[in-house]
C-alpha positions as CSV (number, residue, x, y, z in Angstrom):
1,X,4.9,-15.3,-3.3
2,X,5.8,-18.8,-2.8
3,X,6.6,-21.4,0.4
4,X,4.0,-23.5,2.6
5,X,1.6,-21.0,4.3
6,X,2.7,-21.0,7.7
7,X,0.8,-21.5,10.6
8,X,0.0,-18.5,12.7
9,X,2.0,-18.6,15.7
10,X,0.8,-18.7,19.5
11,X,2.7,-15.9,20.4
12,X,4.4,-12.8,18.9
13,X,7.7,-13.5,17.6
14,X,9.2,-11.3,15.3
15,X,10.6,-13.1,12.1
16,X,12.8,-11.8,9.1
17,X,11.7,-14.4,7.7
18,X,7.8,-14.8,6.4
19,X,5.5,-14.9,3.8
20,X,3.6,-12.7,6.2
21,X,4.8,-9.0,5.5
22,X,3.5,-7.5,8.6
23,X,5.0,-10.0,10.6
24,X,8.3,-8.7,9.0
25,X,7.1,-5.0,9.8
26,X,7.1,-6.0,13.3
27,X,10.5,-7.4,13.2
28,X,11.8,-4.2,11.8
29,X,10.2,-2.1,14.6
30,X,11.7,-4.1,17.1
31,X,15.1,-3.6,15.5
32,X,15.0,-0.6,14.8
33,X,12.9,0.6,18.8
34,X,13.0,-2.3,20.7
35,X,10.1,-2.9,22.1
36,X,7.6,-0.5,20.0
37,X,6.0,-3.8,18.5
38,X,5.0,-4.8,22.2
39,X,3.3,-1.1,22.2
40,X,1.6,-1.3,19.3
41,X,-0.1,-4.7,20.3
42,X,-1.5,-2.9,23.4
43,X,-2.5,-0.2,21.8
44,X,-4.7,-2.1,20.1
45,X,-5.4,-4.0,23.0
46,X,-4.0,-7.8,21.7
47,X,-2.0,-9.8,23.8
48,X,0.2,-11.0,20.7
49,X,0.7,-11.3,17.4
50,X,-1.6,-14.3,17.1
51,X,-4.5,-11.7,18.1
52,X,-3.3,-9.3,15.6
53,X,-3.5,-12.0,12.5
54,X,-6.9,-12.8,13.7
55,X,-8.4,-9.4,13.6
56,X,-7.2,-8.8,10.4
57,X,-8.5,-12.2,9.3
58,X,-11.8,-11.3,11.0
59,X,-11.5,-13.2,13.4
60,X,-11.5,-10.7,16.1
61,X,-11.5,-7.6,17.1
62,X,-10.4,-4.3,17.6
63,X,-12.3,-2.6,20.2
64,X,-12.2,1.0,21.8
65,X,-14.7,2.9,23.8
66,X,-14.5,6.0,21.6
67,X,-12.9,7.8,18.8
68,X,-10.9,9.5,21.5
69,X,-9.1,6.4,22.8
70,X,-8.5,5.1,19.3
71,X,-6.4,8.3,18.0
72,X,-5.0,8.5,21.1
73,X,-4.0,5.2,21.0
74,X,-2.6,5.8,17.5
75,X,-0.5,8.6,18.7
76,X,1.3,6.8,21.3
77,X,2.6,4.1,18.8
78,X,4.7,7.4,17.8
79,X,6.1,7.7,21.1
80,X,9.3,7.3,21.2
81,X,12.5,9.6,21.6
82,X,13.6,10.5,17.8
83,X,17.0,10.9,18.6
84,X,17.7,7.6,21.2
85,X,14.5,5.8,20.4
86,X,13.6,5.6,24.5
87,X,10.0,4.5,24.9
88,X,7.9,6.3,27.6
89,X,8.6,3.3,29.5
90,X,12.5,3.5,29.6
91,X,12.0,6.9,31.1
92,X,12.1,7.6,34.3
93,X,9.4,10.4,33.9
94,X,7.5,9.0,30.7
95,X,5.7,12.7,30.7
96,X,9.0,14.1,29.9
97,X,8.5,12.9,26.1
98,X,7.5,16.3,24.0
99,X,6.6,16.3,20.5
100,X,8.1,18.7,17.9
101,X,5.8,21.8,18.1
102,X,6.8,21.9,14.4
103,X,5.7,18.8,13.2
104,X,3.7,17.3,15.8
105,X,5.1,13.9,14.6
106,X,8.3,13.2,16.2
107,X,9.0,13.0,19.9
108,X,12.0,13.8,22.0
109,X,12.9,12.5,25.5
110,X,15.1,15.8,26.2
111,X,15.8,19.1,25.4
112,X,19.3,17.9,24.5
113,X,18.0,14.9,21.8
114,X,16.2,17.8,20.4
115,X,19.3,20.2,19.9
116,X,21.5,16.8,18.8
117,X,19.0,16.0,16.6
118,X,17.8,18.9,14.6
119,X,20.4,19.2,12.0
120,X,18.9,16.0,10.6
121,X,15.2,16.5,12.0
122,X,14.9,20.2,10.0
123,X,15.4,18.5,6.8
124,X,11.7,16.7,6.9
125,X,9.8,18.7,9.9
126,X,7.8,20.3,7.2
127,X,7.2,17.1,4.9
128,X,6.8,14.8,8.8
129,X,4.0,17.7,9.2
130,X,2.0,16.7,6.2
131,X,2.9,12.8,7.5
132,X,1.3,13.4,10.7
133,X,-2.0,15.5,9.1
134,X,-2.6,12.8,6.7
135,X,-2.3,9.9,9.1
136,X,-5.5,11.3,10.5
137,X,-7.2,12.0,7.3
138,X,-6.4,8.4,6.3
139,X,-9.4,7.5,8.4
140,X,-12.1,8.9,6.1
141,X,-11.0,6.1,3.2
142,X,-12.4,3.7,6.1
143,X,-15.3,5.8,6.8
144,X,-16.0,5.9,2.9
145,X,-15.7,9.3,2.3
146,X,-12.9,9.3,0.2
147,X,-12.2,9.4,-2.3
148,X,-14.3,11.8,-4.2
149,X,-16.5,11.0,-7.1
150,X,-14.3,11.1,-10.5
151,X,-15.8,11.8,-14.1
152,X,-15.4,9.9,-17.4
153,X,-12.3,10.6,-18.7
154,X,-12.3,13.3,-21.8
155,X,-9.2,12.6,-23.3
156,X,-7.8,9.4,-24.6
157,X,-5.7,7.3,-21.9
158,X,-2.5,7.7,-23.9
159,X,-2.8,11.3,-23.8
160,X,-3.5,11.4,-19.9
161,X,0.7,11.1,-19.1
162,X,0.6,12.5,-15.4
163,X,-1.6,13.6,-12.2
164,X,-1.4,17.1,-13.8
165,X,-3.5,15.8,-17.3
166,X,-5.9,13.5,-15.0
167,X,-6.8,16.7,-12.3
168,X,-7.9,19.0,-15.5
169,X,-10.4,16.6,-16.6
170,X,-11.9,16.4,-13.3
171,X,-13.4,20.2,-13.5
172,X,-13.8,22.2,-10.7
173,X,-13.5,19.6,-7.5
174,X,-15.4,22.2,-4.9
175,X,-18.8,20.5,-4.7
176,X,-17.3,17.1,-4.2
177,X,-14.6,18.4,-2.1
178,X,-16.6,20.5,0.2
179,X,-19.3,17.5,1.6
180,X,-16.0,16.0,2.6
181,X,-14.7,19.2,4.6
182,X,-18.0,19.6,6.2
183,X,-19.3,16.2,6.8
184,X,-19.7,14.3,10.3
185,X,-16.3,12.2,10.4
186,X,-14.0,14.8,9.7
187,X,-15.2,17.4,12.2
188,X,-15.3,13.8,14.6
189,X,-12.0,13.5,13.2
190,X,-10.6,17.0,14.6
191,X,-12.4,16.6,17.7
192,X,-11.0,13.5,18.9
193,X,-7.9,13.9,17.0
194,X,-4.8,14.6,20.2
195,X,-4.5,17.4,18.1
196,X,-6.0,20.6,16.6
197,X,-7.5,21.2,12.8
198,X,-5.3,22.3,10.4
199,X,-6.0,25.6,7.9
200,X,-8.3,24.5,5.4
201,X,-5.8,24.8,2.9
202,X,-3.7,22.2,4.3
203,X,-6.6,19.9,5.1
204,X,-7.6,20.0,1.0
205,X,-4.0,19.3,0.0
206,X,-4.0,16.1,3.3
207,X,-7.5,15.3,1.1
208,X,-5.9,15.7,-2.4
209,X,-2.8,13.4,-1.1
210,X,-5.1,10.6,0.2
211,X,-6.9,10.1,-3.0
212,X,-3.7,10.4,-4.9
213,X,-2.7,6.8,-3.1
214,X,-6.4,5.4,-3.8
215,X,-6.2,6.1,-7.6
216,X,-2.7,5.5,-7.9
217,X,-3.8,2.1,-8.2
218,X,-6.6,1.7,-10.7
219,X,-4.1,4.1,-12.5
220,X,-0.7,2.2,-12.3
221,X,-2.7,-1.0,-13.3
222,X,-3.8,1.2,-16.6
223,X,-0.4,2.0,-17.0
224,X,0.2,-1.3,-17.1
225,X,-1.9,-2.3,-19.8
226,X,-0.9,0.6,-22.0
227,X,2.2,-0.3,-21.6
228,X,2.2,-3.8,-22.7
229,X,0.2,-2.5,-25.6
230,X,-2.9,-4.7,-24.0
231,X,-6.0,-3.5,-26.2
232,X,-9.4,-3.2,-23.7
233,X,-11.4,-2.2,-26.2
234,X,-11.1,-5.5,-28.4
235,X,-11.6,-7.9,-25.9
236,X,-12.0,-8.7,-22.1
237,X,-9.1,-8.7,-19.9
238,X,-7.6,-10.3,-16.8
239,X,-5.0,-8.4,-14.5
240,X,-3.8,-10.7,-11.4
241,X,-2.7,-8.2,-8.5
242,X,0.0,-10.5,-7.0
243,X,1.2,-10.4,-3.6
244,X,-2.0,-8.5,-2.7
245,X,-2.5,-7.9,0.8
246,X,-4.1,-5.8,4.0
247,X,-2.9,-2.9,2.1
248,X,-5.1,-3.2,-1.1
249,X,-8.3,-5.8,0.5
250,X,-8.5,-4.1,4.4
251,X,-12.2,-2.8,3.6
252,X,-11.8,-3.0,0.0
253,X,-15.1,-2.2,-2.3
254,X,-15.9,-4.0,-5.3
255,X,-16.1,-0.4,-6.5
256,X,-12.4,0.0,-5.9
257,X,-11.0,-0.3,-9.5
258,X,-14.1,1.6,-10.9
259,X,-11.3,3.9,-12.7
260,X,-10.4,2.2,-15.1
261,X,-14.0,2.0,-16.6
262,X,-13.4,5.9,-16.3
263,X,-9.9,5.3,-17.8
264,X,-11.1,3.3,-20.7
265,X,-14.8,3.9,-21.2
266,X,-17.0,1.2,-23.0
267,X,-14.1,-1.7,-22.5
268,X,-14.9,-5.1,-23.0
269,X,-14.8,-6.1,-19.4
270,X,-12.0,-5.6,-17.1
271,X,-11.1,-8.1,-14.3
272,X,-8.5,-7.6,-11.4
273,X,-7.7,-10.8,-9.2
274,X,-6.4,-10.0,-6.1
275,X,-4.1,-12.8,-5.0
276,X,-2.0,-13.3,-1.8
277,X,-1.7,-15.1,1.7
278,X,-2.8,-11.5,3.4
279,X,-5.5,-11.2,1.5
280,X,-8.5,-10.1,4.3
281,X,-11.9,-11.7,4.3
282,X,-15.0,-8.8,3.0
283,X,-16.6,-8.2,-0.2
284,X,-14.2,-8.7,-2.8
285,X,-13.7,-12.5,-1.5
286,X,-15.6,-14.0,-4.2
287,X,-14.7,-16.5,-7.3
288,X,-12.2,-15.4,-10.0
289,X,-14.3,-15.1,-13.4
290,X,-13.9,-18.3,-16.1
291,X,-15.7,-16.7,-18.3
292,X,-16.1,-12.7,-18.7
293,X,-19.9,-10.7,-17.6
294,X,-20.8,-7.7,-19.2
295,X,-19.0,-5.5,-21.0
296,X,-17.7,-2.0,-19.6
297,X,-17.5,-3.4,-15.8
298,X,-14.3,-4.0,-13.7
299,X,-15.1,-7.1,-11.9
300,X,-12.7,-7.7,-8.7
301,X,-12.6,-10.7,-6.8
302,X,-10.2,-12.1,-4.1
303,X,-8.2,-15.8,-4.0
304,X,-6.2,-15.8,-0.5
305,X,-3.2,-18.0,-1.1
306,X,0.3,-17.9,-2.9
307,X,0.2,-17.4,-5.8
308,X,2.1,-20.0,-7.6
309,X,-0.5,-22.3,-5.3
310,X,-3.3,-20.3,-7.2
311,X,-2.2,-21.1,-10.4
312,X,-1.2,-24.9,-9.8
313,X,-5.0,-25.3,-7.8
314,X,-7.3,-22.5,-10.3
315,X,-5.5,-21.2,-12.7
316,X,-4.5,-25.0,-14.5
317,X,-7.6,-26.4,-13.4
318,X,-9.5,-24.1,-15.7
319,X,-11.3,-22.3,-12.9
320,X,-10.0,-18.7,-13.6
321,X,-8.9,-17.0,-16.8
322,X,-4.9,-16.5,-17.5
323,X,-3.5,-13.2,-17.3
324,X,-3.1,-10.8,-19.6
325,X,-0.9,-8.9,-16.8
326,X,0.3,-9.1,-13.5
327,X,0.8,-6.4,-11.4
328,X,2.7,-6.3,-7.7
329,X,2.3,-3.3,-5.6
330,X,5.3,-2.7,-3.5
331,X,6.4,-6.9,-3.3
332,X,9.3,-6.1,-1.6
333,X,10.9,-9.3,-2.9
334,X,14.4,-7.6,-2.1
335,X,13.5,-7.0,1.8
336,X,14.7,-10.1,3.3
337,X,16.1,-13.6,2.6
338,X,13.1,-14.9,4.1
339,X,10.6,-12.7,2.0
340,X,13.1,-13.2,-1.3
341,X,13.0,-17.2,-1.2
342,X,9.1,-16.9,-0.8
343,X,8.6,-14.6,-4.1
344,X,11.5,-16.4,-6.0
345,X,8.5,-19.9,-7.2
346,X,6.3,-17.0,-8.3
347,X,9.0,-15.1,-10.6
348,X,10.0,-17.8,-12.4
349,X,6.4,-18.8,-13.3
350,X,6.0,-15.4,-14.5
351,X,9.0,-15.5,-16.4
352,X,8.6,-19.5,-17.8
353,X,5.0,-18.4,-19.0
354,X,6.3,-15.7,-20.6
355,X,3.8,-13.4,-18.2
356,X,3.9,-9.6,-19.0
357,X,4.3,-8.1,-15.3
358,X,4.9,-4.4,-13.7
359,X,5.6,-4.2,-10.2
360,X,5.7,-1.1,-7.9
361,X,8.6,0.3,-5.8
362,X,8.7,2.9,-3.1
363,X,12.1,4.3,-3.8
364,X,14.6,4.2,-6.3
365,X,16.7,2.4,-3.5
366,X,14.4,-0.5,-4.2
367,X,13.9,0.3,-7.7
368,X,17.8,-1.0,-8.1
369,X,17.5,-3.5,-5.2
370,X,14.3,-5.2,-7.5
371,X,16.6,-4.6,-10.7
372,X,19.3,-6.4,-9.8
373,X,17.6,-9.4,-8.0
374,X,15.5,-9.6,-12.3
375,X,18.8,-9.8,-13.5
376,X,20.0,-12.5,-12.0
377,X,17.2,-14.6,-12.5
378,X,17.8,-13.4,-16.6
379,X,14.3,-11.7,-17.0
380,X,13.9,-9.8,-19.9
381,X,13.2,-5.9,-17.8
382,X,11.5,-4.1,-20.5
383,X,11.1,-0.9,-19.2
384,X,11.7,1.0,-15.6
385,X,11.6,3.8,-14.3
386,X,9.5,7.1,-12.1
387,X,5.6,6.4,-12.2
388,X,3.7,9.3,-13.4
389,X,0.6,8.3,-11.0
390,X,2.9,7.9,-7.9
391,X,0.9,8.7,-4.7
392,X,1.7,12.0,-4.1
393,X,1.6,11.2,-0.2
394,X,4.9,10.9,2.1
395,X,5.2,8.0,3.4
396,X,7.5,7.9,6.8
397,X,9.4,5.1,8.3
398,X,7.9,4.9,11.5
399,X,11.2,4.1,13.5
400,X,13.3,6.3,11.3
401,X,11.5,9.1,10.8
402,X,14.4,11.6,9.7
403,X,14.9,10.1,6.9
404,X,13.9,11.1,2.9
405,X,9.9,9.9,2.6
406,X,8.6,7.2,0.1
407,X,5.6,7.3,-2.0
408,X,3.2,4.4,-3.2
409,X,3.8,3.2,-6.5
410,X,7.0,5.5,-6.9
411,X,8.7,3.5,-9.3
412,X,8.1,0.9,-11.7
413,X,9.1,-2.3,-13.7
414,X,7.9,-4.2,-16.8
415,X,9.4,-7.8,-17.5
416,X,8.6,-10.4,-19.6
417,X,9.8,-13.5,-20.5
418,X,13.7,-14.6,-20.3
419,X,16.1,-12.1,-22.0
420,X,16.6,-12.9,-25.8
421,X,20.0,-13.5,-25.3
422,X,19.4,-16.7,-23.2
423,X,17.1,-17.9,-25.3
424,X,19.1,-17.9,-28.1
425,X,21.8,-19.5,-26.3
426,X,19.6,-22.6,-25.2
């Protein structure tokens, strides 16, 4: 990303255009529900968005008296009428919002939005039903008790092509999975929840799905590496994880790229940079490495800041390795003009060094969107396409729920360097 980090404004004001992406999540809500951004803020009992930045900077907090009153307050920011998107508030009886019996995810504000809307809402009540289970379960990656212990990997990475090959290595998961099923936060989970527990077979699969989006990293960064024929066995390597924000550092571990010592065991030393004006204050926030530690560790540290402003002030100065590969999760370059003018300093350093990079879509939609935008600025796109360690969980557009779902680290792209063509040309 690229552009003078801005400074946090004193109110909330939704904005297209930012280097901040949850700043632009709030300006979608807004569009999309007017006024949901205001709910959320309350819910979380912040007077505006200035609060909001803060906490996630650590700089304040997020307080609520109980469990209870924080999944209840997380269930209200999906209150809204599916079909007219009517808060509670623009009700006159805010009790007359029910939720799909279904899918207990999606709310109507009458019996008649219901009936209009169920041609389109049938389509994904079964999928928004897995949505709403695992929103829930998402709390035990906070807690720490996902994911579940992995082994060493007994088959060589390029033979491990897909979640299918990566699941039989693990053996039988029931003694890790069943601490997990049993332990203190998930029956505090159900109990407090606003809703009941699902089968047990459902919850394993929510479980399953969850740790499918945790490894999908460590695993789409392998990918990475194999793909750009990147050898971790000769030497130590640098990945730089650009654009990196709440998503990847909120209550990151230092542990949290430990796969890929699983992935390729007795490596010379693996180290991930994450890099990025989001990037939250905990214990990855530590100095990039100039010179590798010891071999068969993945180091991860933390530089919050652009990260053409990273290379000009680290990077060039000597104080952090070059990459052998940069990886984007989800950089969304395509979103916005705001968000595409911010990423556009950091593409063309990538391409002008000659930078081999993979970034991460959602959807194919964005797959082409991405495409395109390479194209014009004459990148060389080596390879794109379905990632076989997508996260395997639905992700639903919060305003637009009736719509097909999109999965982490869906799609991918390697580039590198300026298309032979134009450098033949010049």
């Amino acid at each position: 990303m690229a552009g003078p980090d801005p400074a946090l404004p004193d109110s909330f004001t939704p904005s297209s255009s930012s280097v901040y992406s949850d700043q632009f999540g709030f300006y979608s809500l807004d569009r999309n529900v007017p006024g949901l951004s205001k709910v959320i803020l309350d819910k979380l009992n912040m007077k505006d968005y200035k609060d909001y930045r803060a906490a996630l900077e650590g700089k304040g907090k997020v307080g609520f008296r109980s469990y209870k009153e924080m999944f209840q307050n997380l269930e209200d920011t999906f209150k809204f009428c599916a079909c007219c998107s009517k808060l509670p508030s623009s009700l006159p009886d805010p009790k007359a919002l029910k939720r799909c019996i279904k899918c207990l995810n999606v709310y109507y504000c009458s019996k008649d939005c219901q009936r209009k809307d169920w041609s389109l809402h049938k389509k994904f009540c079964k999928t928004l039903h897995k949505v709403s289970i695992d929103r829930l379960v998402e709390w035990l990656v906070h807690t720490g008790d996902l994911p579940f212990p992995t082994e060493v990997w007994s088959r060589p990475a390029k033979d491990v092509r897909c979640w299918d090959d990566w699941v039989s290595m693990q053996g039988d998961l029931t003694p890790r999975l069943e601490p997990i099923m049993c332990g203190k936060n998930m029956t505090d989970l159900w109990t407090n929840g606003c809703r009941p527990r699902p089968e047990e077979a459902e919850l394993r699969e929510s479980v399953w799905r969850m740790c499918s989006e945790f490894f999908s990293r460590p695993l789409t960064v392998g990918l990475g590496i194999q793909m750009t024929s990147l050898d971790p066995y000769s030497r130590p390597l640098t990945v730089h994880l650009v654009g990196a924000g709440h998503n990847e550092t909120l209550g990151a571990r230092v542990t949290d790229m430990d796969e890929l010592s699983r992935m390729f065991p007795g490596h010379q030393g693996l180290e991930v940079v994450m890099v990025g004006p989001e990037v939250i204050q905990g214990p990855i926030m530590r100095p990039p490495l100039r010179a590798f530690g010891p071999r068969g560790r993945v180091y991860i540290s933390a530089y919050k800041d652009l990260y053409h402003q990273f290379w000009e002030e680290v990077v060039e100065k000597g104080e952090a390795a070059k990459p052998d590969l940069v990886v984007g999760f989800h950089p969304g370059f395509h979103a916005s003009q705001g968000l595409g003018q911010g990423w556009l300093p950091t593409l063309l350093l990538l391409r002008d060094y000659n930078i081999p990079s993979m970034f991460t879509m959602y959807n194919d939609a964005e797959l082409q969107y991405s495409l395109q935008i390479l194209k014009e600025l004459e990148m060389d796109v080596k390879d794109a396409g379905p990632n076989p360690f997508s996260s395997q969980k639905p992700e639903q557009v919060q305003t637009s729920p009736n719509k097909p779902p999109s999965y982490c680290n869906a799609f991918y792209i390697y580039f590198q360097g300026l298309l032979e063509t134009q450098q033949e040309e010049e």
